[in-house]
Backbone as CSV, one residue per row, in Angstrom:
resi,resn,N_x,N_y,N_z,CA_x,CA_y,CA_z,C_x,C_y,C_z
1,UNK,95.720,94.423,123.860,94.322,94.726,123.841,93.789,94.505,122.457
2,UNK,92.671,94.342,122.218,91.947,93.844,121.006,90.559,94.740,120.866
3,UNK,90.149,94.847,119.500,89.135,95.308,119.066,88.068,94.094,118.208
4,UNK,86.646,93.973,118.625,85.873,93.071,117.757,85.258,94.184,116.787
5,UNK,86.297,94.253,115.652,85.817,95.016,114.446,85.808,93.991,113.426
6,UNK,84.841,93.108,113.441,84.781,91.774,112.597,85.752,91.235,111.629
7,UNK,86.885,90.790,112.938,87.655,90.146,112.110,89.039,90.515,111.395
8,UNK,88.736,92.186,111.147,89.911,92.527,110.191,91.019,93.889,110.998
9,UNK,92.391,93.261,110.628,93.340,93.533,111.261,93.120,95.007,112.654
10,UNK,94.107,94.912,112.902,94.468,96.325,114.006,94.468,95.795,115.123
11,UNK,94.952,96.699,116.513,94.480,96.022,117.586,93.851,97.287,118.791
12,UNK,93.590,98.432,118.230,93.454,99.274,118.942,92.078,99.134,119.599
13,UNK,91.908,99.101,121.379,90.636,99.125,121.846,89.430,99.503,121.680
14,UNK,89.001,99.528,120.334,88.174,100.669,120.048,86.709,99.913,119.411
15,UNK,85.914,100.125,120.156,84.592,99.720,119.614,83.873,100.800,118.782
16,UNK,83.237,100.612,117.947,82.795,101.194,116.780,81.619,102.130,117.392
17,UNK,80.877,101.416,118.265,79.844,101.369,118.872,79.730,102.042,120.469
18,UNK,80.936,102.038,120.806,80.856,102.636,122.375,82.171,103.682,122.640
19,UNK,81.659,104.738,123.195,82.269,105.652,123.288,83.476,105.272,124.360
20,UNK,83.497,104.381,125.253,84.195,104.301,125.864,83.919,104.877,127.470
21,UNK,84.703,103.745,128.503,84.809,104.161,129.928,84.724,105.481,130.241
22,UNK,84.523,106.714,131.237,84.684,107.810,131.203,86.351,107.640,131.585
23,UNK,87.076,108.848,130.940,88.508,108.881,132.332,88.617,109.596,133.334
24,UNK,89.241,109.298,134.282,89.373,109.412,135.921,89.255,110.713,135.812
25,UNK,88.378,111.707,136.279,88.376,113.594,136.257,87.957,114.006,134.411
26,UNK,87.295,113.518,133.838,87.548,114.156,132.452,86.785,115.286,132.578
27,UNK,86.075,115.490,133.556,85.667,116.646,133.587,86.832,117.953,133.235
28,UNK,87.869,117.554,133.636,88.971,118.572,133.738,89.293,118.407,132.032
29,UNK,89.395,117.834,131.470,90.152,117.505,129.863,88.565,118.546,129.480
30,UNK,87.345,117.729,129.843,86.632,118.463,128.495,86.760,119.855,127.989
31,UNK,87.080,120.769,128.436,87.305,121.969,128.337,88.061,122.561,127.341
32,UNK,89.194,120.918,126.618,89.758,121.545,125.802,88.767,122.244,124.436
33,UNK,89.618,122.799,123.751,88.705,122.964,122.170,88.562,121.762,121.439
34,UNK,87.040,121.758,121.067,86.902,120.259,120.483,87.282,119.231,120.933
35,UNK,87.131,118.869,122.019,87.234,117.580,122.504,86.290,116.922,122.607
36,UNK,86.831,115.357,121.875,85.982,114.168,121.975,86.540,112.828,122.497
37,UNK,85.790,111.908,123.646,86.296,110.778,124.052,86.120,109.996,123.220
38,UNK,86.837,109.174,122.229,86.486,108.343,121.792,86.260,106.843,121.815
39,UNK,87.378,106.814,122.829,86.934,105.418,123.459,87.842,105.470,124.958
40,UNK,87.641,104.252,125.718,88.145,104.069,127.009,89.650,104.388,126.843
41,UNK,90.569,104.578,125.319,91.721,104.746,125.958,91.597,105.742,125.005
42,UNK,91.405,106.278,124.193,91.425,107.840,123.129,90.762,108.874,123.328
43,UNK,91.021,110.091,123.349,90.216,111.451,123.731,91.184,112.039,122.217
44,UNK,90.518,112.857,121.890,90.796,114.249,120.874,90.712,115.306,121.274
45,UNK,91.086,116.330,120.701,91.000,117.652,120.690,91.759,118.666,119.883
46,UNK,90.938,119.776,120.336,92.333,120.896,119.168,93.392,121.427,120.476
47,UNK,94.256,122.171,120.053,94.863,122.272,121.378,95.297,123.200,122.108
48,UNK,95.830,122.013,123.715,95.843,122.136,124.882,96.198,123.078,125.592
49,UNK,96.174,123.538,126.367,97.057,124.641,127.168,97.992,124.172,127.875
50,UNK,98.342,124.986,128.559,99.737,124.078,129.668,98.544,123.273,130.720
51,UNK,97.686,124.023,131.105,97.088,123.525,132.469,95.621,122.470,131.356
52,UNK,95.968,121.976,130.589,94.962,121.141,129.936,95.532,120.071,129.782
53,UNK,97.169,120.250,129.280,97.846,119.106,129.578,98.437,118.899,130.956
54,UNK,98.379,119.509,132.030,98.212,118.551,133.023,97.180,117.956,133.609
55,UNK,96.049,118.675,133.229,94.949,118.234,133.760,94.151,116.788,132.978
56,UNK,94.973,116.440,131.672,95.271,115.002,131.349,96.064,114.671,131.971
57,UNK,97.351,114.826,132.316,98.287,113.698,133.053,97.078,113.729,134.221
58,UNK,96.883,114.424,134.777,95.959,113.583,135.586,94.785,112.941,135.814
59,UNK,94.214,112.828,134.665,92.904,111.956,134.143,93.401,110.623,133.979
60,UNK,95.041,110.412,133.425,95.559,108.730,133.507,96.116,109.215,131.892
61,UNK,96.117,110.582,131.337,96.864,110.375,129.982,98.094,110.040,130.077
62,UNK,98.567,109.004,128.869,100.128,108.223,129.298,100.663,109.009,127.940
63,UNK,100.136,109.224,126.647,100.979,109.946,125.381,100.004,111.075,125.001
64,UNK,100.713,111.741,124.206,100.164,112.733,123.405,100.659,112.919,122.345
65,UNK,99.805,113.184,121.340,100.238,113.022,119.728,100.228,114.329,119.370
66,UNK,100.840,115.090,119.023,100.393,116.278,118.284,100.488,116.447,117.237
67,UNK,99.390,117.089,115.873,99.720,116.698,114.424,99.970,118.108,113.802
68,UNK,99.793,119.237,115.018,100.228,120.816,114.155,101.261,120.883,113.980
69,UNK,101.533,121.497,113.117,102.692,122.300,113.045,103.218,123.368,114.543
70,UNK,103.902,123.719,115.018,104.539,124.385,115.980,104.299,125.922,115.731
71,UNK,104.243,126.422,114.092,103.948,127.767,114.127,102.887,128.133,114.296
72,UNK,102.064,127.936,114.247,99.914,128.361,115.097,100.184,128.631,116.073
73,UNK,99.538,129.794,115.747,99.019,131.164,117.252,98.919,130.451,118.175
74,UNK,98.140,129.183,118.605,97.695,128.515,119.488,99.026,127.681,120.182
75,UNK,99.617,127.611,119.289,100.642,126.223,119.576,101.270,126.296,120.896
76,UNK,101.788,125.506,121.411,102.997,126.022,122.612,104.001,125.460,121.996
77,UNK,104.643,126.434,121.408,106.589,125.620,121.187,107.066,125.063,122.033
78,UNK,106.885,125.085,123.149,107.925,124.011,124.024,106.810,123.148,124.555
79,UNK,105.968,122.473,123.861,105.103,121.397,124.164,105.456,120.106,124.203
80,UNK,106.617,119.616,123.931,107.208,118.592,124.475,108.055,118.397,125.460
81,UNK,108.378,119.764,126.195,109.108,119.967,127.390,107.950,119.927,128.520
82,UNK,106.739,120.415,128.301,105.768,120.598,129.198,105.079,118.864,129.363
83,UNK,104.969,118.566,128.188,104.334,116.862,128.616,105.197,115.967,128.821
84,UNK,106.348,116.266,128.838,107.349,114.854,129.116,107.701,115.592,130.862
85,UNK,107.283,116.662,131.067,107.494,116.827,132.646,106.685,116.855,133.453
86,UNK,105.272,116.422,132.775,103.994,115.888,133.619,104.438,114.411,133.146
87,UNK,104.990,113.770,132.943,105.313,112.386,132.935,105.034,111.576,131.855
88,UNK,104.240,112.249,130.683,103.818,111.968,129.737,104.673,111.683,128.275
89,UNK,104.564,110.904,127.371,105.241,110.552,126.342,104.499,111.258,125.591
90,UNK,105.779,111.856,124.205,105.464,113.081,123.686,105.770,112.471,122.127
91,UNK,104.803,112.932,120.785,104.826,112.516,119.883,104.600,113.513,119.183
92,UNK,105.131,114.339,118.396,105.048,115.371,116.833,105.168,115.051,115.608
93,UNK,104.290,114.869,115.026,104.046,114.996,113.496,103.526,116.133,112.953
94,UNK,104.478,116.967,112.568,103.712,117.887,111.924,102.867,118.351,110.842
95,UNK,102.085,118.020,110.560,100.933,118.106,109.407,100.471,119.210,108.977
96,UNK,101.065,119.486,108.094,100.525,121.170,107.200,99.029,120.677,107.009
97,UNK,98.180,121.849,106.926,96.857,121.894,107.031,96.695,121.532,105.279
98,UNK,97.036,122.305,104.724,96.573,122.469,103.282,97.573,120.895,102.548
99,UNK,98.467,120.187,102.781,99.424,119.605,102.413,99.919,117.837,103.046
100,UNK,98.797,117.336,103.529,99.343,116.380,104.295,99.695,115.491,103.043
101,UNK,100.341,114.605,103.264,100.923,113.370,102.234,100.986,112.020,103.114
102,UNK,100.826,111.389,102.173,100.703,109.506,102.777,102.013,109.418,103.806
103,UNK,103.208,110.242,103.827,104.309,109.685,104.903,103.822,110.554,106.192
104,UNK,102.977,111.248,106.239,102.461,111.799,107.341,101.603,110.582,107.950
105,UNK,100.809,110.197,107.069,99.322,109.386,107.360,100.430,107.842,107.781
106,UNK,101.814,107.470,107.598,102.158,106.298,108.019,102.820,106.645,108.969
107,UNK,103.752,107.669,109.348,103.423,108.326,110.653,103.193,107.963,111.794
108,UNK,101.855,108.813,111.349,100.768,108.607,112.702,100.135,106.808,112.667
109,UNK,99.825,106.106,111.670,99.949,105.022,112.373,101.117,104.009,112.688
110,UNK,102.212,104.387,112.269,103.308,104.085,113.179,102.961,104.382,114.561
111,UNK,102.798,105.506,114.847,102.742,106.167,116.238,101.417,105.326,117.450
112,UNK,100.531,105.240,116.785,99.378,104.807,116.993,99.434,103.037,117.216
113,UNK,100.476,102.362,116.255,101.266,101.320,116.644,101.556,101.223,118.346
114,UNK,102.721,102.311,118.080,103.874,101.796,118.933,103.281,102.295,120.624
115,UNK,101.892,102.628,120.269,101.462,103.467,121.445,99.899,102.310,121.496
116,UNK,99.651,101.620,121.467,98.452,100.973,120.893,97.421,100.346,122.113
117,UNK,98.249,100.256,123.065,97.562,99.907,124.659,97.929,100.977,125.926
118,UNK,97.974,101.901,125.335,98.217,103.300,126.164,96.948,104.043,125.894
119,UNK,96.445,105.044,126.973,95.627,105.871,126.882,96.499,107.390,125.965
120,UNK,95.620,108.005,125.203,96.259,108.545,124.354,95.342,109.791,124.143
121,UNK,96.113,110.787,124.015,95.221,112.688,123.829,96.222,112.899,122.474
122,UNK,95.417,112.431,121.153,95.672,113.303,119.859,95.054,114.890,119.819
123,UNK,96.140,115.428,118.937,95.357,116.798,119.245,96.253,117.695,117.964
124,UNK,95.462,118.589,117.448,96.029,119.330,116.325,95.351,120.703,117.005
125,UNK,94.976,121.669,115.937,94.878,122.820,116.321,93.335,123.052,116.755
126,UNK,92.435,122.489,116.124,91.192,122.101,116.111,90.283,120.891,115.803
127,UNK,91.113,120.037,116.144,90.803,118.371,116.047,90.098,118.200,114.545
128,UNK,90.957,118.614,113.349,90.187,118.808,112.407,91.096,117.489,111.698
129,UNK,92.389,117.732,111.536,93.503,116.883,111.304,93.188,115.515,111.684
130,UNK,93.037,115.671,113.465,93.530,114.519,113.815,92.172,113.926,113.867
131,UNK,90.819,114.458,113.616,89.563,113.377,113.205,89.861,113.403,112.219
132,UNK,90.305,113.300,110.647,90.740,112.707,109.538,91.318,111.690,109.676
133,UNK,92.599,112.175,110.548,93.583,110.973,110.496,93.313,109.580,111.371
134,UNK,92.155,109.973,112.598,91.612,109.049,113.349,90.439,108.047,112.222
135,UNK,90.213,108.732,111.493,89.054,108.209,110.283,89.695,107.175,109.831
136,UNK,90.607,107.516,109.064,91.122,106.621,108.285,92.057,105.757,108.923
137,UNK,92.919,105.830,109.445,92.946,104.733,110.636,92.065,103.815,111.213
138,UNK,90.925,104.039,111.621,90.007,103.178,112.096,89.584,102.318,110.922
139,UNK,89.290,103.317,109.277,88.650,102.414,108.531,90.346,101.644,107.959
140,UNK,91.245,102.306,107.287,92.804,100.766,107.095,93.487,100.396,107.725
141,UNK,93.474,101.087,109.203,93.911,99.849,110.094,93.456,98.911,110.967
142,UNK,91.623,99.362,111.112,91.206,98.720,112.555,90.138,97.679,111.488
143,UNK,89.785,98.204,110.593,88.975,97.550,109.761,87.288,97.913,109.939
144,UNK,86.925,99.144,110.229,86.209,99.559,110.958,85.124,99.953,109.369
145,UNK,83.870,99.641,109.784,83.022,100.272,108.363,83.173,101.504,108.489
146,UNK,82.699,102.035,107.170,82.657,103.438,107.106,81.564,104.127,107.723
147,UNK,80.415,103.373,107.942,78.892,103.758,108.792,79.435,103.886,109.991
148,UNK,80.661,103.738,110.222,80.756,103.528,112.150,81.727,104.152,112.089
149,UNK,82.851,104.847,111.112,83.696,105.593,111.043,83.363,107.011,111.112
150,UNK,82.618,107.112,110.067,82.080,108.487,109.410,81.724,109.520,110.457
151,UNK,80.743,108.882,111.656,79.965,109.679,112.519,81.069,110.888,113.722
152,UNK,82.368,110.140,114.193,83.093,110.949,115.106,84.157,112.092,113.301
153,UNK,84.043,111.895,112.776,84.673,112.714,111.917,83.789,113.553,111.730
154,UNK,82.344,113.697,110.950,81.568,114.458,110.702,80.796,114.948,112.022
155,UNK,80.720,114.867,113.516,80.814,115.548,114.469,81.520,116.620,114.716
156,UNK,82.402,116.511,113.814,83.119,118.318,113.730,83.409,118.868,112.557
157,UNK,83.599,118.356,111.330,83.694,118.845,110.199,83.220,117.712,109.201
158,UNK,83.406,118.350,107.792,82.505,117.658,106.682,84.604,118.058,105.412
159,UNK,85.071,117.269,105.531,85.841,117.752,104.919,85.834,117.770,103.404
160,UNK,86.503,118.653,102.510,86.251,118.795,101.290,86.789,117.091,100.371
161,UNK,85.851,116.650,99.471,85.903,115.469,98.756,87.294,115.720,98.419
162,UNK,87.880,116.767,97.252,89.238,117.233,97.067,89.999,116.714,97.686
């Protein structure tokens, strides 16, 4: 699959400009915390419950990325037992909130690679992480301006320049 982000590298489906197809039931996904579709194959959010991640496997989600850490109140520790038994491919990076570093950020686009024509539910604790990390991805790997980047990041937070 291909992106017309004029020209410069990546290949993720993602138009700058369109939010994307709806997916099959998303009525059932929106519910998570902070969730955003971002395009015909990407949705976000903070995260899921047990019955949020099935209620993606059955919208057509094929992976899930998760970028918390496992210790948050919210978390489910056995969240890779629960999505690999709705049929789903399961991905953890754990990303300290206060502490991420560039082998985190290559990571996730490793991950984002190897997953790149799959429909895909990133998700941290409050999609705060993973709209950063969706940011900058779009702008050094998809080649995406920053006018067309900026807007799904600052839809939920304004993060510190620092």
């Amino acid at each position: 699959m291909s992106i017309d982000n004029g020209g410069s590298g990546g290949t993720m489906s993602e138009n700058p400009r369109d939010g994307g197809a709806a997916w099959p039931d998303e009525a059932s996904v929106a519910a998570i915390y902070n969730y955003r579709r971002l395009s015909d194959r990407l949705i976000t959010g903070g995260q899921p419950t047990e019955a949020q991640l099935a209620a993606l496997s059955a919208a057509g989600c094929e992976v899930v990325i998760n970028l918390a850490p496992h210790e948050g109140e919210r978390s489910l520790p056995d969240e890779r037992r629960v999505v690999e038994a709705l049929g789903m491919a399961y991905e953890h990076i754990p990303v300290p909130w206060e502490r991420p570093t560039l082998a985190h950020l290559e990571a996730f686009f490793a991950a984002m690679d190897r997953h790149d024509d799959r429909r895909l539910c990133l998700h941290c604790i409050a999609n705060m992480r993973v709209s950063a990390f969706v940011f900058l991805h779009r702008m050094l790997r998809l080649g995406w301006r920053i006018e067309d980047a900026l807007p799904d990041l600052h839809a939920l937070w304004r993060p510190n320049p620092t």
